[in-house]
C-alpha positions in Angstrom: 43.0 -6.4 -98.2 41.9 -5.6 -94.6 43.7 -2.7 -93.2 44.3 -3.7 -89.6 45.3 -0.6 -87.4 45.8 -0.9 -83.7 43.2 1.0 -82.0 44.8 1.9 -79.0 47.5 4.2 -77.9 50.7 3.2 -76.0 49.3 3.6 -72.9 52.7 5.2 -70.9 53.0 7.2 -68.3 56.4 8.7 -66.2 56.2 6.0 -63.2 56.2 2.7 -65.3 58.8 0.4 -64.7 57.4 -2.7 -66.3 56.4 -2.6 -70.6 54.3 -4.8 -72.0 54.8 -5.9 -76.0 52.7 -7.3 -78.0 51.8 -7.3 -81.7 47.6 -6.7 -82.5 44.6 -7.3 -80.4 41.8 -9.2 -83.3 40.7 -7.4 -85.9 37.3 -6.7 -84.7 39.2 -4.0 -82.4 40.1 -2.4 -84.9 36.7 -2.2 -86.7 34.5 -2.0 -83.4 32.4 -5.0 -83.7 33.7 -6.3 -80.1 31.4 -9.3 -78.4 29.6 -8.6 -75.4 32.4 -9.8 -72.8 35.4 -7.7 -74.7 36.7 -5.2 -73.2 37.7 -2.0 -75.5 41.2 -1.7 -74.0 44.6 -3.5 -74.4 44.4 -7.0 -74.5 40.4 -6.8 -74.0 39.7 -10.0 -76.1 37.3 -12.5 -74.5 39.5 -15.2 -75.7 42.7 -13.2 -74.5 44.7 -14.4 -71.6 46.5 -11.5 -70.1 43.9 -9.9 -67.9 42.7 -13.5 -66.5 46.5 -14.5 -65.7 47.0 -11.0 -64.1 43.3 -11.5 -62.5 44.4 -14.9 -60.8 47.9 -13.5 -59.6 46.8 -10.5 -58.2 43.3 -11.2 -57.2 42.3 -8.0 -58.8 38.2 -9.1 -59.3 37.9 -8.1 -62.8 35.3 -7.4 -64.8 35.0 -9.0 -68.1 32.6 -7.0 -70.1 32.4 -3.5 -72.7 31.8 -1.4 -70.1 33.7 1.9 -69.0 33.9 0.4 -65.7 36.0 -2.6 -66.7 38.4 -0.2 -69.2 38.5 1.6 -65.8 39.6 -1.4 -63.6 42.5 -2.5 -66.5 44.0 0.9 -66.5 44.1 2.1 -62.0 45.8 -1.6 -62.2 48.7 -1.1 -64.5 48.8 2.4 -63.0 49.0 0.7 -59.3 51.7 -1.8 -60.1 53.4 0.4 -62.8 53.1 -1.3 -65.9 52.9 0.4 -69.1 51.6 -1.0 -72.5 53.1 -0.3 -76.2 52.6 -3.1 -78.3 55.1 -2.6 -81.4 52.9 -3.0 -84.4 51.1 0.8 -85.4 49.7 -1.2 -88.3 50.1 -4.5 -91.1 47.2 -5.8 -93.9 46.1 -8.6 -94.0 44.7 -10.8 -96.7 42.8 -13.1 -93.9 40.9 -11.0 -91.4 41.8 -13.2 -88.2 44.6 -12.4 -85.6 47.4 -14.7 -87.0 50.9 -12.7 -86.4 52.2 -14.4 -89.2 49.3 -13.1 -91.7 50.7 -9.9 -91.0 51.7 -7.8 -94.3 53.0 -4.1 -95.0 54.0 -3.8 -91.1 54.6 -0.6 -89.7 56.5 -0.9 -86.6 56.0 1.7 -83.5 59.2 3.3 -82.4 59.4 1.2 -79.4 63.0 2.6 -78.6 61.7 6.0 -78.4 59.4 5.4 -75.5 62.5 3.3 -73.7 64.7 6.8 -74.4 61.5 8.8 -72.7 60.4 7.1 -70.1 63.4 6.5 -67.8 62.0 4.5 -65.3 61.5 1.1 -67.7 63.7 -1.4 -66.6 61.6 -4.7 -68.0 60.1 -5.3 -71.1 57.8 -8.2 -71.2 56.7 -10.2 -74.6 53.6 -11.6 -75.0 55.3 -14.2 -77.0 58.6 -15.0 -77.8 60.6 -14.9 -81.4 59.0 -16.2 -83.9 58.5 -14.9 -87.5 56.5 -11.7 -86.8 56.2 -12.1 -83.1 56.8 -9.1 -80.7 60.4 -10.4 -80.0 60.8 -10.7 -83.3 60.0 -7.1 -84.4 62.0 -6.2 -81.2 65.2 -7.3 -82.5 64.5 -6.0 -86.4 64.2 -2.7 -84.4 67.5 -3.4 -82.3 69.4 -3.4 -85.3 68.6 -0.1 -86.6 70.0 0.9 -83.4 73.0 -1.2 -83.3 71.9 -3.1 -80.2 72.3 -6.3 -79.5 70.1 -8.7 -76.7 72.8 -10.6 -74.7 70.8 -14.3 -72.9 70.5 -14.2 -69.5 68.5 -17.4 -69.3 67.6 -19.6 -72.4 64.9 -21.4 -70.6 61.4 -20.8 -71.2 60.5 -17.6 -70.6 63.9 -16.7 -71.9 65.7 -13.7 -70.9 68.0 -11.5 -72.4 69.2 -7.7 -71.7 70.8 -4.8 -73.4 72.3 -1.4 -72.8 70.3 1.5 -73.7 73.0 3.6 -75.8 73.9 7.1 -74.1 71.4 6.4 -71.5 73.2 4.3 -68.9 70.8 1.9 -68.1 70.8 -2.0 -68.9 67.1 -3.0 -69.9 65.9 -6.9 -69.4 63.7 -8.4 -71.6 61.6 -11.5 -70.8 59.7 -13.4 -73.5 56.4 -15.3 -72.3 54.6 -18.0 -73.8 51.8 -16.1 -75.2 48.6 -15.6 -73.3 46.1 -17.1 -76.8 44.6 -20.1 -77.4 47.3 -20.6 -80.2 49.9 -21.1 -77.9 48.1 -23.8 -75.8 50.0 -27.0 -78.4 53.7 -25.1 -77.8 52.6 -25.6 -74.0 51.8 -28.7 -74.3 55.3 -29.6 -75.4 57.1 -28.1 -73.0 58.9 -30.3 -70.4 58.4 -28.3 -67.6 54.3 -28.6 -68.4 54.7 -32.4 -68.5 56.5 -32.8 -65.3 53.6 -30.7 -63.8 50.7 -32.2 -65.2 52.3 -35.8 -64.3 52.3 -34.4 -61.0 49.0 -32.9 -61.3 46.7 -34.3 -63.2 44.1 -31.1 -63.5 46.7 -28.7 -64.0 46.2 -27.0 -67.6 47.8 -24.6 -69.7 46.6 -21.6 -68.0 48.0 -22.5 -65.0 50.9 -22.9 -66.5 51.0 -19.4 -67.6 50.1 -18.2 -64.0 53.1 -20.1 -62.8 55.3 -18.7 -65.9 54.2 -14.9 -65.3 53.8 -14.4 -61.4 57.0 -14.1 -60.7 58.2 -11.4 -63.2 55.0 -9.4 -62.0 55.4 -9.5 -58.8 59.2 -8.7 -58.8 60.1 -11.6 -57.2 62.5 -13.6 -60.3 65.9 -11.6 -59.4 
């Protein structure tokens, strides 16, 4: 049984308005035995679509590589455009050592709540997937429960959107569930009408651009 911790702290900080969940970066995180164009920071994975999305919205210029420099890059970025990181698994094992969410055994969840409570200036939360079995959405709500919350739909189309009221803190919270930036999310694309009708249209345009298009307006605080 592989014993798959996450190697990285939440990375938070008091300015943040923005959270990005997620579940686990691949295992070889966790046991240092990254490829030569991983980065060792959140969502570092050379096969990983986060950074190039946010790369292609923003024009950042990033570096893809295990370098300090390109850690370095990830972090003045989120710090820029407050956005903070906690994705909600601390740990799971696994029987297969891959990245599969739903491989996922023995989870131990973060108190994802906790940091909401703390840092008052979180007003989005944003899924790196949406609510399937052992998803981040999925934990999300498992969480929500304990604390007799409920998420109230804004939008049921893709990303969906729901909110929910931070008990005894006054604040309403959004959250906004993305088709996930992997590979393994590429045949749910696919099937997606909105993907069709663009690709009909388009005949070069792909998955990734489809992500681009799903995530540059929530980033760039232009959806509301």
């Amino acid at each position: 049984m592989f014993f798959h911790k996450h190697p990285y702290e939440p990375f938070l900080f008091p300015e943040a308005e923005k959270l990005i969940v997620g579940t686990l970066p691949p295992p070889r995180f966790t046991s240092g035995d990254l490829k030569h164009d991983d980065v060792d920071f959140c969502y570092g994975s050379r096969n990983g679509m986060l950074w190039p999305i946010l790369d292609e919205i923003f024009s950042i210029g990033l570096k893809y590589e295990t370098t300090q420099e390109a850690i370095l890059q990830r972090k003045q970025f989120l710090l820029k455009h407050r956005i903070a990181v906690c994705d909600i698994v601390e740990s799971a094992e696994r029987e297969k050592v891959d990245a599969s969410d739903l491989g996922m055994q023995n989870v131990k969840l973060r108190d994802i709540f906790g940091f909401l409570k703390e840092y008052i200036n979180i007003n989005t939360v944003l899924f790196m997937g949406g609510n399937s079995k052992n998803g981040p959405e999925y934990f999300f709500r498992k969480l929500a429960r304990t604390e007799d919350m409920q998420l109230e739909i804004v939008s049921s189309e893709v990303p969906r959107i729901h909110q929910f009221d931070l008990p005894g803190k006054n604040r309403t919270i959004k959250t906004v569930s993305f088709t996930a930036p992997s590979g393994a999310a590429n045949r749910a694309v696919g099937s997606l009408q909105k993907y069709k009708d663009q690709k009909q249209k388009n005949p070069s345009y792909n998955t990734f651009d489809f992500r681009v298009d799903q995530y540059r307006p929530f980033f760039m605080n232009s959806w509301e």
